[in-house]
N, C-alpha and C positions, 0 to 999 in steps of 0.2 A: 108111498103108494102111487102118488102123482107120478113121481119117476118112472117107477114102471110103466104105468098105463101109456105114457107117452112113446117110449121104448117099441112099445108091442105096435103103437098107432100112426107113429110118426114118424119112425126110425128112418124107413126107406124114403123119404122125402128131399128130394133134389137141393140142393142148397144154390138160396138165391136171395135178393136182400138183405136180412141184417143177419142172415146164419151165419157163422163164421164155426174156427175148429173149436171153440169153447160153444157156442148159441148153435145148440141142435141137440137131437132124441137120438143120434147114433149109438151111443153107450149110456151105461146107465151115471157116468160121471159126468158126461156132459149134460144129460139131463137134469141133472142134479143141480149142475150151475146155471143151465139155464131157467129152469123154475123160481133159483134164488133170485136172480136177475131179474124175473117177472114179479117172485113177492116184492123187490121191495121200486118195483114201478119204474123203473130202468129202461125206459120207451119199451115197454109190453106189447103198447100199438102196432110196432114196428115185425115184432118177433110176432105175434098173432099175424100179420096180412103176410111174412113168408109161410108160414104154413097153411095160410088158407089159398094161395096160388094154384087155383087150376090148371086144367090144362090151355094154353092159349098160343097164338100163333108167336108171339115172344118168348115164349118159355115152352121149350123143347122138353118134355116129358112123358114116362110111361105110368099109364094108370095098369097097377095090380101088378110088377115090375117081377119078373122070377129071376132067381139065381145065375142066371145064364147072362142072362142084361147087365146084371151086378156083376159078375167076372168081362162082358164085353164091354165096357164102359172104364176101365182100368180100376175095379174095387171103388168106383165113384156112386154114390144113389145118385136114380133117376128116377123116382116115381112121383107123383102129383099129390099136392094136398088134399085138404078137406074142407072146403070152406063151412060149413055146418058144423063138423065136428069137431074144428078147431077152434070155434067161436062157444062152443059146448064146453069143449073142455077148458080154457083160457076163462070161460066167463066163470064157470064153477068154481076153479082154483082163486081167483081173486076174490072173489064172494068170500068162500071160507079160508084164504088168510087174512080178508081185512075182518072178520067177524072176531078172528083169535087176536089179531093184532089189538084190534079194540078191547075184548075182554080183557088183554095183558094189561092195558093202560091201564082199564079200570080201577086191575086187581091192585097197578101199582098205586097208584092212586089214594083207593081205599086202605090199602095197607100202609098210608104216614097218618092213616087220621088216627 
């Protein structure tokens, strides 16, 4: 579900920092790996502050980017993050997988006694 949501939210997000062709919301596989990367604490810090890069005079971006930018730019994203809504979503997702994480241990745990 995290996949998606990132997809829809993050996809067109210029890639800068620690994004690479596996670290980013471009498709839903890369999403995928990169979520996993963040559950299991994989510098999360790092992959959270490229996606919170606004627009600034070092980083050349378009906020709300259409179709047309995306074909002139050679099929590259150039749109600007979120810093709010990446610290939204990154803070949630970590929340609830260390919440599962923990209850796993537990389960393991309690299930040798």
């Amino acid at each position: 579900m995290y996949a998606y949501i990132g997809v829809i939210y993050f996809g067109e997000v210029k890639r800068n920092g620690n994004m690479t062709d596996y670290i980013n919301f471009e498709t839903f596989t890369s999403a995928f790996i990169t979520l996993f990367t963040v559950a299991t604490a994989d510098s999360w810090n790092l992959t959270l502050a490229s996606f919170s890069t606004d627009r600034a005079p070092w980083y050349d971006c378009i906020e709300d980017p259409s179709y047309e930018q995306y074909v002139a730019n050679g099929y590259q994203t150039v749109g600007c993050g979120s810093k709010h809504g990446s610290m939204l979503y990154f803070g949630s997702f970590m929340f609830i997988v260390t919440l599962v994480f923990i209850k796993l241990f537990i389960g393991i745990i309690l299930d040798g006694y």
